[in-house]
N, C-alpha and C positions, 0 to 999 in steps of 0.2 A: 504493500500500500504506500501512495507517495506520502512522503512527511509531513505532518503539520505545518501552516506557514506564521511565521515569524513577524509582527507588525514591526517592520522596523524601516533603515532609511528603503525608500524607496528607489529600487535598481532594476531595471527591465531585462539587465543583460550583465552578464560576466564577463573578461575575457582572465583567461585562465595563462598566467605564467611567470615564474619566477625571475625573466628578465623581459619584458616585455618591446623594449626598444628598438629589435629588431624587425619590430611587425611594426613599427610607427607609424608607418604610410598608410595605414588601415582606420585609425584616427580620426581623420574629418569622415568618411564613412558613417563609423559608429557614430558620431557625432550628428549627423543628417538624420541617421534612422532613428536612434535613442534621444536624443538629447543630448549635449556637453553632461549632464548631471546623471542620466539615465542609464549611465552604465560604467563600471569601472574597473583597475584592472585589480586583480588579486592573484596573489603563490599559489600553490599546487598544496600546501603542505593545512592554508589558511582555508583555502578550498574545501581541501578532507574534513578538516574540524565543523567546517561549516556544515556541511551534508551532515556529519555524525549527529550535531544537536536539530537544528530545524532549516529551513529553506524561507529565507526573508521574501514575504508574501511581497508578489508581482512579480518576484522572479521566474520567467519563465523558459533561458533558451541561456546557457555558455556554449566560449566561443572558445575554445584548447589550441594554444599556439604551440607547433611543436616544431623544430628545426634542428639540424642535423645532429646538434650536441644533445639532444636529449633521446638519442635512438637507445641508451644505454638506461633509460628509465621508462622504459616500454610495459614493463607490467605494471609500474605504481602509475601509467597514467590508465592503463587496460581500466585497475581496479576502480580510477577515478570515474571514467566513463559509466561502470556499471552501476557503481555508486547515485550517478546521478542521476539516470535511469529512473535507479528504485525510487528517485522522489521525482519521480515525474516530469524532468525537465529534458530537452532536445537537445545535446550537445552537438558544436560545428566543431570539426575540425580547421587549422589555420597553420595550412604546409608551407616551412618551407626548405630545400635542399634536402628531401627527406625521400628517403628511398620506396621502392615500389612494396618491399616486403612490410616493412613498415606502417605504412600508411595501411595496407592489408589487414597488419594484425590491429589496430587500433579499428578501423569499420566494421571488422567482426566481434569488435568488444561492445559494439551500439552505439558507435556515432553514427548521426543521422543523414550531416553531410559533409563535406569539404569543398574548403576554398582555397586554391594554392597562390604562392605569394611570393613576386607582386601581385595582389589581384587585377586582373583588366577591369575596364571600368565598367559599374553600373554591377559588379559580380556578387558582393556585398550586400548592397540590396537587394538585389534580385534573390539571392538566397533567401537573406531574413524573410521577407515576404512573402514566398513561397512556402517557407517552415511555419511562420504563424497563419498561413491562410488554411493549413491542415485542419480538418476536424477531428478536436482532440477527443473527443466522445465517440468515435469513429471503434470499431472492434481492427487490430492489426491485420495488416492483407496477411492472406494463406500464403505461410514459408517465411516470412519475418525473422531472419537472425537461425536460419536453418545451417548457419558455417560450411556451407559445403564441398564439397574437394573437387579440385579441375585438374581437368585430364587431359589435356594437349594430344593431339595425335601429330606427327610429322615425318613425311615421306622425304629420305634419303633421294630421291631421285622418283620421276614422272613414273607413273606405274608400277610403281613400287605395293602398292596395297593399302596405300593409309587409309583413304573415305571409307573405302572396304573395311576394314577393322575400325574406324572410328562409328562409322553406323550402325553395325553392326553387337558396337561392345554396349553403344549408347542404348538401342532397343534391349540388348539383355539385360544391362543394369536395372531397366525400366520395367524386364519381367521378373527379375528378381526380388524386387522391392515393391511392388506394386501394394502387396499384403502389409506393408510394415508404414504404409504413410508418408514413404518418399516421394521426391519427384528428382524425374532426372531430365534435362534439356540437352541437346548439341546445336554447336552453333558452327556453321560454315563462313570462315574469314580469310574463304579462298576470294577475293571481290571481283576478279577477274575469267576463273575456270571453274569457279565450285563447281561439285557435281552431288552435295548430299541431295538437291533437289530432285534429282533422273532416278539416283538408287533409292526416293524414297515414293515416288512418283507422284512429287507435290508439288506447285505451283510455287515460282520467283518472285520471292517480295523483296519490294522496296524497302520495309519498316523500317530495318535497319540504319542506313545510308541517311533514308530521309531524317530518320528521329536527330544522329549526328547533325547534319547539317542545319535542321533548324535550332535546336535546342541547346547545342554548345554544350560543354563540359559541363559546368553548372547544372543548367535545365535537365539533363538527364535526371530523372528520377524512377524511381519501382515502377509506377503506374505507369510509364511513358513504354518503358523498356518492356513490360506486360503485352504493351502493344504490337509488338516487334513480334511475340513469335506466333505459332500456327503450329496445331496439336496434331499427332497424327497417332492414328489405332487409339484413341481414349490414355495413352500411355507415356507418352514423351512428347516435352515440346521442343520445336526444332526454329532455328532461323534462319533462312535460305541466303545462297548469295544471291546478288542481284540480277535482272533482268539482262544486262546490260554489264561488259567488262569496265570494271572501272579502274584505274591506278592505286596500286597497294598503299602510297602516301592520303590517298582520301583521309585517311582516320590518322591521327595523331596518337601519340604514349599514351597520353593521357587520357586520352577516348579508351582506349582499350584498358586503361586503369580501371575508369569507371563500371564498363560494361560487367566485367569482368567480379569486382568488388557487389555489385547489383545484385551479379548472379549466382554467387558464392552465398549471396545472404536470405536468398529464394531457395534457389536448388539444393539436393542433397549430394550431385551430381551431376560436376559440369561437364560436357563434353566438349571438345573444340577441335573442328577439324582445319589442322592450319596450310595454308598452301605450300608446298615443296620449294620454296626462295627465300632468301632473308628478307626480315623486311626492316624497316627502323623503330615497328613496336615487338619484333620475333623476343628482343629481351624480359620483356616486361612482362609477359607470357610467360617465359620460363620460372621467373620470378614469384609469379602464382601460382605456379602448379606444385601439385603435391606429388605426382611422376609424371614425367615428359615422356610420351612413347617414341620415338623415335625406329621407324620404318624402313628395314634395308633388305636387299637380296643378297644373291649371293654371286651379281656380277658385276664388273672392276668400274661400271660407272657408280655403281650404289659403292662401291668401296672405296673411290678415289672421293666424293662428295660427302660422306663421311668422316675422311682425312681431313678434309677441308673444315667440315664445318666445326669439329673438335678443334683444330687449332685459333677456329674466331674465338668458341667457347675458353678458353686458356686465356686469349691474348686477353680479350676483357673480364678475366679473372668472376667470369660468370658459375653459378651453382653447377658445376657437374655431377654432383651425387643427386641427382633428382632424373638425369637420364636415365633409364631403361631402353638398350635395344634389344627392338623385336627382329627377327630373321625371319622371311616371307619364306614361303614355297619350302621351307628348310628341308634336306633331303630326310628321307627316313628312317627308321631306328637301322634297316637292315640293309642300308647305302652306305657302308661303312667306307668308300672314296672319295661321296659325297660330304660325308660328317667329316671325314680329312680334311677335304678343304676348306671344310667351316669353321675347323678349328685353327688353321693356319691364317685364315681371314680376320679370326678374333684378334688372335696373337699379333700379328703383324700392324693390327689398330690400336693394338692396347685398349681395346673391349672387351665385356662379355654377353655374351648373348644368354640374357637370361631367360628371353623368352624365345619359343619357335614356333611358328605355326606352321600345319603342314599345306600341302598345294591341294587345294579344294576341288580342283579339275574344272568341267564346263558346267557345272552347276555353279557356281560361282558368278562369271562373268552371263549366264540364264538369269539367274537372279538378278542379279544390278540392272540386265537390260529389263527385265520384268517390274521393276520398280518395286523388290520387295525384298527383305531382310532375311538371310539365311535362316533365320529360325520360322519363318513363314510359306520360304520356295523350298529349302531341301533340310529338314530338321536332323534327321542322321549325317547330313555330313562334317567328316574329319574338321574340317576348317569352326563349323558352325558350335560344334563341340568343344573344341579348345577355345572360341574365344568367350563361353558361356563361363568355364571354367575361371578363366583371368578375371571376367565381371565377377563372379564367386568368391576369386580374391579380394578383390576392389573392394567390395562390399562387406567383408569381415574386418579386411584392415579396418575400415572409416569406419564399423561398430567399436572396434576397440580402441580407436583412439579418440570416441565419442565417449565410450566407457572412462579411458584413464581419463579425461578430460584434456586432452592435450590438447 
């Protein structure tokens, strides 16, 4: 229950930090929307104290300024967040030089939005005003702070298998959990070639593309992003690439911060099927994910692109313990010439292929042309098998680390 309110000075708005000077520019802002008197700044530690006894009546909304020095007090502001929560206020986040994982773990603690800083103009407000125009009597949209784990798929090279396994992992996850109250989405940010829409034989939306372009960083919210996707089998919701190729630059880091952070906090179960090229947000994805599937065969263009793309991951001192590669087509148990050169293929990359899937045959590429999910065109098949199983993983792991609370 939110806490009693406090008849004391009148404050509409908090901003939350122990040095607050580097967010100064943000000043006449507050100052426009609250009043000079209407809001002030206060510590972190003054903050605590203050939740702990009562919530000074009118206060309704802190604004958490966090920048690069304070990534090393990420749970005492987690706590602050939840904290303030339980007395029923909206905290903003207020980024700045603050990293992708970061900002992650602080919106799955229940901040409600973020503003990053410098803010462009008019961002501010536009926030505020959006946050108080909410109806707080309102019941929370279905999936509300559901922390959910994203799942990258990424194809080593063209044809390599990713859409195929990202669609396919995304629908079993979606049968696997069906019974327990989950939901699970895939989102295609191929913008250019996607094909979740052929293998699922569902019509190209705009929602996507368009929601970015009108709505900006900021404007994104739940409801907006709600709009974007398109349900298919009563099971999963999915978001098509566009009608139309578009250039991988359309969406910015940030954009794909957002989406992403959105949908982590709806889904229980994010799927992402990413295009096979780098792009300048391919980072900020890896950054999210809880594993990066990463999609190779077993011939020397999948292995030289490989090479490659480990050494980007090195040079910018990017998470490589979150990759997992998958080996497509992987030869089988009793191809022991085949399993030779897969093993000299590992070795030689300084990988390991933790996962294999076997070669599905033409039911496989039957299916995709059919627009429909191996567990619906050929349910005994080997490929359709093994990747129910990896969903089966997927889905105990994120029980148990639902359990330990991690």
């Amino acid at each position: 229950m939110p806490m009693p309110r406090l008849k004391a000075k009148q404050v509409d708005l908090y901003a939350v930090a122990d040095d607050f000077a580097p967010f100064d520019g943000v000043s006449d802002a507050l100052d426009l929307q609250c009043g000079p008197s209407g809001w002030a700044v206060i510590g972190l530690e003054e903050m605590r104290r203050l939740l702990d006894r009562a919530v000074p009546e009118g206060l309704a909304e802190i604004v958490l300024a966090v920048d690069a020095r304070d990534e090393s007090r990420l749970r005492e502001m987690s706590a602050l967040i939840g904290a303030a929560k339980a007395a029923g206020l909206s905290v903003i986040l207020l980024l700045k030089d603050v990293s992708p994982g970061a900002m992650h773990a602080l919106m799955r603690a229940g901040a409600l939005d973020f503003i990053p800083y410098p803010a462009p103009e008019g961002l501010v407000a536009d926030t505020l005003a959006r946050i108080r125009e909410r109806d707080l009597t309102a019941a929370p949209a279905p999936g509300v702070g559901r922390k959910g784990v994203i799942l990258p798929v990424f194809s080593m090279s063209g044809g390599a298998g990713g859409t195929t396994f990202a669609v396919n992992l995304a629908y079993e996850l979606a049968l696997e959990t069906r019974k327990a109250d989950a939901r699970v989405c895939l989102i295609d940010l191929d913008f250019q070639f996607g094909s979740v829409s052929t293998y699922l034989d569902m019509p190209r939306q705009e929602a996507l593309i368009e929601l970015l372009a009108t709505a900006g960083i900021g404007g994104i919210d739940r409801d907006g992003l709600a709009g974007a996707f398109a349900t298919y089998k009563r099971h999963l919701s999915v978001i098509t690439s566009p009608v139309d190729s578009m250039p991988m630059d359309i969406v910015s880091s940030e954009e794909i911060d957002r989406v992403l952070i959105l949908c982590a906090a709806a889904f229980d179960y994010v799927v992402v099927d990413l295009p096979h090229t780098m792009t300048g947000w391919t980072e900020r994805v890896l950054h999210h994910a809880e594993t990066f599937f990463a999609i190779t065969g077993m011939d020397m263009r999948s292995a030289q692109n490989t090479l490659r793309f480990l050494r980007l991951l090195k040079s910018e001192e990017l998470p490589l313990e979150k990759l997992e590669f998958v080996m497509n087509r992987a030869p089988g148990f009793a191809d022991f010439g085949g399993r030779s050169r897969m093993k000299r293929m590992a070795e030689s990359l300084g990988v390991e292929y933790a996962l294999t899937l076997p070669d599905g045959g033409r039911q496989v590429v039957q299916a995709c042309d059919q627009g429909q999910t191996l567990a619906q065109y050929a349910g005994g098949n080997a490929l359709r098998k093994q990747i129910k199983r990896i969903a089966q993983s997927v889905k105990l792991a994120a029980e148990k680390r639902k359990a330990g609370g991690l």
